[in-house]
C-alpha positions in Angstrom: 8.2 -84.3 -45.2 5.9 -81.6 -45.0 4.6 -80.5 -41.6 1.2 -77.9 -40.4 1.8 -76.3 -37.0 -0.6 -73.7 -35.6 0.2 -72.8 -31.9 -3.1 -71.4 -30.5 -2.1 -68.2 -28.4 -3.3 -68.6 -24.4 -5.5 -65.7 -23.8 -4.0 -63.1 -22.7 -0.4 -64.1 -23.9 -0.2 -61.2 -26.0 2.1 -59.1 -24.0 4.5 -62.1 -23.7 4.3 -62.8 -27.2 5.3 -58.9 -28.1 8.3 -59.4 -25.6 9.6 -62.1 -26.7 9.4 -61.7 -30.6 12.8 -61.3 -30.7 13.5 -64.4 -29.9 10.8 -66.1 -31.6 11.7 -64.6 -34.8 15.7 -65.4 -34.2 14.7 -69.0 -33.4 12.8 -68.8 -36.7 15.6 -68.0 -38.7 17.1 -71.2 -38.2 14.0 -73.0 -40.3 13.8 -69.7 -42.9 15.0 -72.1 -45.6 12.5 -74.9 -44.8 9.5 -72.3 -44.2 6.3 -73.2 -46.8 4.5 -70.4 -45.1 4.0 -68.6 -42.3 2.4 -65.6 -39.9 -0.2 -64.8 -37.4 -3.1 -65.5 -36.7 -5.7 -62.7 -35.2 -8.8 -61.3 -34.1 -10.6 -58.3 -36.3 -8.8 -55.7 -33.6 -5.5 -57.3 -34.3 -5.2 -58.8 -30.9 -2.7 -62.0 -31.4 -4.4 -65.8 -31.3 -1.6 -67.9 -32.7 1.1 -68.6 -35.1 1.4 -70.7 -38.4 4.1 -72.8 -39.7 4.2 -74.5 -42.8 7.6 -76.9 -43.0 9.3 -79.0 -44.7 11.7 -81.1 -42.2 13.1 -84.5 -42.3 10.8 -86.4 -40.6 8.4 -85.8 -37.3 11.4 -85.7 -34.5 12.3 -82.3 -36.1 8.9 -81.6 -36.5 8.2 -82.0 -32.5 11.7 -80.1 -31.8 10.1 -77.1 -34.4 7.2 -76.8 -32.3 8.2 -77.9 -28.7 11.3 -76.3 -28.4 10.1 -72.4 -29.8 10.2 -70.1 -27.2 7.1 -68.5 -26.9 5.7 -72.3 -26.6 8.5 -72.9 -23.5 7.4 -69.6 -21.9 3.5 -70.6 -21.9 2.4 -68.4 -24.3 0.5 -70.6 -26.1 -2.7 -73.1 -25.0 -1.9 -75.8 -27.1 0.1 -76.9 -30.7 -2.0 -78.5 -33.6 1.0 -80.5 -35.4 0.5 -82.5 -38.6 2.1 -83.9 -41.5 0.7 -82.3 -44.8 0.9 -81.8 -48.3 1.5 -78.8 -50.3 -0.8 -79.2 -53.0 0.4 -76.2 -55.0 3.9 -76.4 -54.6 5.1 -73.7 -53.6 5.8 -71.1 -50.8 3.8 -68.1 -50.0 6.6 -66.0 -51.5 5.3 -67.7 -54.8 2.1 -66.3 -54.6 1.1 -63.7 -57.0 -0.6 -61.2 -54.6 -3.4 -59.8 -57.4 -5.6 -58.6 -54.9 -3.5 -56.6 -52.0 -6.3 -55.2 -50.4 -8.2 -58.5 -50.1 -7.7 -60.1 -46.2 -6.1 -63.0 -45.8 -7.3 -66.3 -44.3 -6.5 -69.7 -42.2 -8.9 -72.2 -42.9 -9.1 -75.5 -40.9 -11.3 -78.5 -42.1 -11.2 -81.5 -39.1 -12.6 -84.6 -40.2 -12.9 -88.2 -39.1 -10.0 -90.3 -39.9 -10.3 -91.0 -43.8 -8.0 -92.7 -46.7 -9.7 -91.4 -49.5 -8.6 -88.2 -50.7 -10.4 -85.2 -50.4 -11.3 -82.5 -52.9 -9.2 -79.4 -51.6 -10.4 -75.7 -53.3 -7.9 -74.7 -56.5 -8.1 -70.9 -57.5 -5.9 -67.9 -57.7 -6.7 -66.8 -54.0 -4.7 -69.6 -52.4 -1.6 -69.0 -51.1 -1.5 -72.4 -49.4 -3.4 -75.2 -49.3 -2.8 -79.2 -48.3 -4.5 -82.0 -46.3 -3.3 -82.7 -42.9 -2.6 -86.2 -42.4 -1.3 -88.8 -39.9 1.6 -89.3 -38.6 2.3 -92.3 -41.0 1.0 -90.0 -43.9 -1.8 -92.8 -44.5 -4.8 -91.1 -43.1 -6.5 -87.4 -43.7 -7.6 -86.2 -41.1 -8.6 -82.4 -42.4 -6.9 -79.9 -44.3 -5.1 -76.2 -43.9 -5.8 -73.7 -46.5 -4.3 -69.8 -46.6 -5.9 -67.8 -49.1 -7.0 -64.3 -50.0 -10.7 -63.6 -50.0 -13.6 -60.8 -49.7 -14.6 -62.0 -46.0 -14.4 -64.8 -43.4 -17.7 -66.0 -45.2 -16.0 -65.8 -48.0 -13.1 -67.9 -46.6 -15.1 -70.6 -44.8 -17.0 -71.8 -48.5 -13.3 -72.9 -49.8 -14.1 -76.4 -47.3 -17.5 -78.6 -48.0 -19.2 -78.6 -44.5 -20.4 -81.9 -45.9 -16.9 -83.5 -45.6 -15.8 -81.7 -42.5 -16.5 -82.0 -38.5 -15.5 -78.7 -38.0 -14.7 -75.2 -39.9 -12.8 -72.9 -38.2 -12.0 -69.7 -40.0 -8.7 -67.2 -38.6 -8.0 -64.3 -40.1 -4.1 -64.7 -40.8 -1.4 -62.4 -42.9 2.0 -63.5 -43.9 4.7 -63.1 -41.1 8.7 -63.1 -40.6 10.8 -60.0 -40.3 10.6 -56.8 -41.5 13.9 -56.2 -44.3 
């Protein structure tokens, strides 16, 4: 099963987070081979807002461990976890995508809707590194969707979701994360 977490940094948890990236990343490791995608989230002065984890785990028990046992969320670093199954619509990992456009900023995109069992139209294109709805806990309900993708400008970024089919837009500027090799 496929799993979308985004922990939303606490303001002012940045110097935590910087200390204790060490052992985020080595608690990371453990899930490198089940990673979809995953990095940062920030503001346009690089100051840290969260983290994103695309998964695939055997079922949501693991999928509460991922999220409630990593450090920086047992420390307080973080305000609050969004956690949801998804779907990876593309298929692969963001070391799959073909980076055309390296000088293009990158992009979280959240769609929140109502509670719906129809399926949604989700943006294709060459700019999407991932993309997926985010669903219940049963998988039988979308409730919104997660898209990372390469584009000109947050404005740029936002269009990917219908506001018609969507509560809420929020946009994030993101960039792929892990170690440095």
């Amino acid at each position: 099963m496929e799993f979308f977490c985004y922990h939303r940094d606490r303001p002012g948890s940045t110097p935590l987070r910087t200390q204790m990236v060490e052992e985020h990343w080595t608690y990371m490791d453990q899930y490198a081979a089940t990673m979809i995608a995953r990095g940062p989230t920030f503001t346009s002065d690089e100051t840290l807002t969260g983290s994103v984890h695309i998964l695939d785990l055997p079922d949501a028990t693991a999928a509460r461990t991922f999220a409630f046992e990593e450090p920086g969320y047992q420390a307080g670093a973080y305000r609050d976890v969004l956690l949801r199954r998804w779907h990876n619509t593309l298929g692969r990992t963001m070391w799959d995508f073909d980076d055309r456009r390296p000088d293009a900023d990158r992009y979280l995109v959240l769609g929140l809707s109502e509670p719906a069992a129809e399926p949604i139209d989700l943006p294709r294109g060459d700019d999407l590194i991932a993309c997926g709805p985010l669903l219940s806990d049963d998988g039988s309900m979308i409730l919104g969707a997660a898209v990372l993708l390469q584009a000109a400008s947050a404005d740029a970024a936002q269009q990917v979701l219908s506001p018609d089919r969507f509560a809420s837009i929020e946009v994030h500027q993101w960039d792929f994360g892990g170690r440095s090799d």
